[in-house]
C-alpha positions as CSV (number, residue, x, y, z in Angstrom):
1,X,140.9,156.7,101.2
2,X,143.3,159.5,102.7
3,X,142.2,162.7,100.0
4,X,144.7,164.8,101.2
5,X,147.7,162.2,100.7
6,X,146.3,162.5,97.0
7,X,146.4,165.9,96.7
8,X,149.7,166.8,98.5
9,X,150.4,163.5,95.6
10,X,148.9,166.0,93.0
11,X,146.4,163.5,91.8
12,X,143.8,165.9,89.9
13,X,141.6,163.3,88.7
14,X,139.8,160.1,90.5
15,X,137.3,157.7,89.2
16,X,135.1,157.2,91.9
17,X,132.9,153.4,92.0
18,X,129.0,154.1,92.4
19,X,127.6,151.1,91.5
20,X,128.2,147.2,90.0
21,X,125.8,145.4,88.1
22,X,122.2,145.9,89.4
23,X,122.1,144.9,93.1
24,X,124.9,146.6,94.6
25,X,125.5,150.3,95.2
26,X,128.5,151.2,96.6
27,X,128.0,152.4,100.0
28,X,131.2,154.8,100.4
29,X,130.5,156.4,97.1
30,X,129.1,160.0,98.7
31,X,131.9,160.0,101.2
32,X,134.8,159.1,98.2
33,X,133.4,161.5,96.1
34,X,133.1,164.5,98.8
35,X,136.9,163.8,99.6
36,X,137.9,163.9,96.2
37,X,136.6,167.3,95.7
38,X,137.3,168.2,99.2
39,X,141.4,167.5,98.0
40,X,140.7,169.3,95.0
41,X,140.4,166.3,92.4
42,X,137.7,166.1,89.8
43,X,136.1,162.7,89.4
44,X,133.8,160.7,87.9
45,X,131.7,157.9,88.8
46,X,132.2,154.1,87.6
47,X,130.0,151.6,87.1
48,X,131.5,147.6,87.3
49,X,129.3,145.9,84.8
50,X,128.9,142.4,85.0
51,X,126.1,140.3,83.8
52,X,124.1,139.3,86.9
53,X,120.6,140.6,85.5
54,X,118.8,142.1,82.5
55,X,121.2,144.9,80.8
56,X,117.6,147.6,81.7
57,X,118.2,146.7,85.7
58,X,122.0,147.9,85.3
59,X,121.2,150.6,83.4
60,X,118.4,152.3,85.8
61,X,121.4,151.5,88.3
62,X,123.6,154.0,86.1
63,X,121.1,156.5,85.7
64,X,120.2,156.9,89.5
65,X,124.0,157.9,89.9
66,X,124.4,161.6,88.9
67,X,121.6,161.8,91.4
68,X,123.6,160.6,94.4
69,X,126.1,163.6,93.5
70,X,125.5,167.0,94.6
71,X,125.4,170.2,92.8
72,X,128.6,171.8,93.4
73,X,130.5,168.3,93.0
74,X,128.6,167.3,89.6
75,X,131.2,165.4,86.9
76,X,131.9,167.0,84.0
77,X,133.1,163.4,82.8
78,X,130.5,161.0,81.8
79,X,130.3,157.4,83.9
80,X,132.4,155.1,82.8
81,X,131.7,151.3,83.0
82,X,133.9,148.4,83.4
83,X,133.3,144.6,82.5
84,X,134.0,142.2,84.8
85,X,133.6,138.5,85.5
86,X,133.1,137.9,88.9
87,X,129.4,138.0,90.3
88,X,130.1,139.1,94.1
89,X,131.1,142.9,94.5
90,X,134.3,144.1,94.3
91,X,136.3,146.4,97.0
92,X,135.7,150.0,96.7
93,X,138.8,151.4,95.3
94,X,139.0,155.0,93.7
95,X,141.0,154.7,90.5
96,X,143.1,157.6,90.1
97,X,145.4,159.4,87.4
98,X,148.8,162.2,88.3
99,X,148.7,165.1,86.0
């Protein structure tokens, strides 16, 4: 993800994906979600739900995120979670919204 294309785009807010269902974390999230505040955006994380395993796996899954944040980047947005069908992970793509 190029962060400061967004930001000269004025893109001020960025969903960023942490996690999808219970076995996968997304490996890129730290780096996506440094950028973003590195161009300036706020974000918050997003969880793909689908229903690979017990709904108490994806939920510690969901939990664990704020803690993969740090301090001075922390959402003020709650996750958000989005349903899904497939069961194999999908691409790592911030989703993102122009003020």
């Amino acid at each position: 993800m190029d962060w400061p294309e967004l930001a000269d785009q004025h893109i001020h807010f960025v969903w960023v994906k942490a996690t999808e269902g219970s076995r996968f974390r997304d490996p890129r999230f730290a780096a996506n979600w440094a950028g973003a505040h590195a161009a300036g955006s706020s974000s918050a994380p997003y969880h793909v739900v689908n229903m690979d395993s017990p709904g108490s796996d994806r939920a510690e899954e969901i939990v664990a995120v704020p803690s993969r944040t740090t301090s001075s980047t922390k959402s003020s947005t709650p996750l958000s979670g989005m349903t899904e069908r497939s069961t194999s992970p999908t691409p790592s793509l911030p989703w993102s919204a122009s003020q």
